[in-house]
C-alpha positions in Angstrom: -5.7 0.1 -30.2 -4.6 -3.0 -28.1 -3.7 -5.7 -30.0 -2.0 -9.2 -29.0 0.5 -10.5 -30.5 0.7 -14.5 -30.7 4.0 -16.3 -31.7 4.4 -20.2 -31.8 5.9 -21.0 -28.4 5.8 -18.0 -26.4 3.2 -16.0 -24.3 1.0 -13.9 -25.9 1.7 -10.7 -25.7 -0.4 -7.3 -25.4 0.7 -4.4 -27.0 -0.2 -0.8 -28.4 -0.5 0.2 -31.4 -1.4 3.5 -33.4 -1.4 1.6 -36.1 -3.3 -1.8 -35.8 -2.8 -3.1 -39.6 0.6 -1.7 -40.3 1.7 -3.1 -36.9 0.5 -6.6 -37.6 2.1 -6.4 -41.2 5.3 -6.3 -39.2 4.4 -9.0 -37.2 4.1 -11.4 -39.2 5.9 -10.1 -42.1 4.1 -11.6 -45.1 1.0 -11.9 -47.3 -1.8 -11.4 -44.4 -5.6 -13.1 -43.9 -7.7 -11.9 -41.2 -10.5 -13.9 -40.0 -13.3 -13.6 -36.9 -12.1 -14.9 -33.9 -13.3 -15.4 -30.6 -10.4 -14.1 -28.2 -10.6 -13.8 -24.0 -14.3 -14.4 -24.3 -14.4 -11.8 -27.0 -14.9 -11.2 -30.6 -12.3 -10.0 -32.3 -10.5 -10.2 -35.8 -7.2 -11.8 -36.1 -4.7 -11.1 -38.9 -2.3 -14.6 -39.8 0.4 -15.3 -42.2 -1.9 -16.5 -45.5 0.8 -19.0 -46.7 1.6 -20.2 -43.0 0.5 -24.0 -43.3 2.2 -24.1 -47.0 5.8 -22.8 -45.7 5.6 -25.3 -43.0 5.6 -22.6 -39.8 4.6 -24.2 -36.4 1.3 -24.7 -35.5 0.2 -21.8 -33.2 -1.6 -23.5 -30.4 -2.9 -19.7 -28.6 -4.4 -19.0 -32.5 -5.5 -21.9 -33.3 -7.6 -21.7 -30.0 -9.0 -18.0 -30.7 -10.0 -19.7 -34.4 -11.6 -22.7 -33.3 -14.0 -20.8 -31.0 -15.7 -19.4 -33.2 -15.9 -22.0 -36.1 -18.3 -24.5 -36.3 -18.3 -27.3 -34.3 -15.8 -30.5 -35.8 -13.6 -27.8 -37.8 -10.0 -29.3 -37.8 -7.9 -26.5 -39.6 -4.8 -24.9 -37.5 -2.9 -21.9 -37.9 0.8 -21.6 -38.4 2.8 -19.1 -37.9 2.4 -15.4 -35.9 -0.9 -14.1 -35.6 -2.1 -10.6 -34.3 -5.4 -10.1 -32.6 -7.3 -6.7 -32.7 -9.4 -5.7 -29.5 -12.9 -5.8 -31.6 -13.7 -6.5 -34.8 -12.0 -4.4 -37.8 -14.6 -2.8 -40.2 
């Protein structure tokens, strides 16, 4: 599965992996949420550190993006921290 991996201040970047959850666990190595997002036009999940905001990580402007696309219109939350994006939704 494709995934893309989005760090605070860098270029996201696409990679492979055989295993989607276990790869994003590595990423970004702690207590994960995944939420809907809407990502190059598509819908998509995207894992993020749960605790993020609370430990004070940077605000990921690429995620932060993917997650205000699909929220509702005036939502003002941010994510902080790594995030992963799967190609599709997970089920």
């Amino acid at each position: 599965m494709q995934l893309w991996k989005l760090i605070p201040g860098e270029k996201p970047e696409q990679i492979e992996a055989r295993d989607p959850v276990e790869t994003a666990r590595q990423v970004i190595n702690a207590s994960m949420d995944f939420t809907k997002v809407r990502y190059l036009g598509k819908l998509c999940t995207m894992a993020v550190d749960d605790e993020g905001m609370c430990k004070n990580l940077p605000v990921n402007e690429a995620a932060t993006k993917a997650y205000l696309a699909n929220c509702y219109e005036g939502t003002v939350w941010s994510i902080h921290g790594p995030a992963v994006v799967f190609d599709g939704v997970l089920r």
